[in-house]
C-alpha positions in Angstrom: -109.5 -2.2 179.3 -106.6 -0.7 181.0 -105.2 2.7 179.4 -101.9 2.1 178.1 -100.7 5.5 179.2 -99.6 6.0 183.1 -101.6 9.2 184.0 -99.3 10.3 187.0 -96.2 10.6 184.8 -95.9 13.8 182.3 -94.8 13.1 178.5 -94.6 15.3 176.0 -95.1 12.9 173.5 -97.2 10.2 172.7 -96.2 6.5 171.9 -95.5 4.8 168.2 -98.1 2.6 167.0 -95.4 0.1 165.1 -98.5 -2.2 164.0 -100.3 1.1 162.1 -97.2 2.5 161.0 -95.6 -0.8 159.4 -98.9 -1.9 158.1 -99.6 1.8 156.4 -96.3 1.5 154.9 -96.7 -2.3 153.8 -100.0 -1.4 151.6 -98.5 1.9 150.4 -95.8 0.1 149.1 -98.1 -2.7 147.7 -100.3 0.6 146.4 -96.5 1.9 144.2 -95.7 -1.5 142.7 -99.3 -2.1 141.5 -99.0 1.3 139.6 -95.8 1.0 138.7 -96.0 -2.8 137.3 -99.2 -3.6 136.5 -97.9 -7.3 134.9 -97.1 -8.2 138.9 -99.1 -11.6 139.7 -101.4 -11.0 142.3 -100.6 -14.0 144.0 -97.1 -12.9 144.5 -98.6 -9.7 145.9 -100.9 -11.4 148.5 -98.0 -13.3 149.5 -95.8 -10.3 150.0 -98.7 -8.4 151.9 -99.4 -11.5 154.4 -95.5 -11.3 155.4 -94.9 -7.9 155.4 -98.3 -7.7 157.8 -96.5 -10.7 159.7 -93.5 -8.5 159.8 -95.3 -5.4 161.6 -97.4 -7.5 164.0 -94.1 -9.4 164.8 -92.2 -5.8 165.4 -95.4 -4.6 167.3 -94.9 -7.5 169.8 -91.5 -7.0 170.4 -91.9 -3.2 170.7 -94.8 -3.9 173.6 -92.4 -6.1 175.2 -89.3 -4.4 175.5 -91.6 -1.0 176.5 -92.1 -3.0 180.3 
């Protein structure tokens, strides 16, 4: 597997992994409204997790694509 990183040039900072990022925030959020409103159906909850997942891996793809 190919290193994502080019070696020759010099960056100060590493890039953003959208897919962690958006995903960590989709099941912290899912994490706050369980707490906060236990009465929440869980169906409706796996249905919002599944798209907000979506929605990262969708944003991570686009991210790759407009980084070449």
């Amino acid at each position: 597997m190919r290193p994502d990183v080019d070696r020759t040039e010099r960056r100060l900072a590493h890039r953003t992994d959208w897919m962690a990022l958006l995903s960590g925030m989709v099941f912290i959020a899912a994490g706050i409204v369980f707490i906060s409103e236990p009465s929440v159906q869980p169906l409706v909850m796996l249905t919002l997790l599944v798209s907000g997942l979506g929605f990262a891996g969708l944003v991570a793809i686009l991210a790759r694509v407009i980084r070449r």
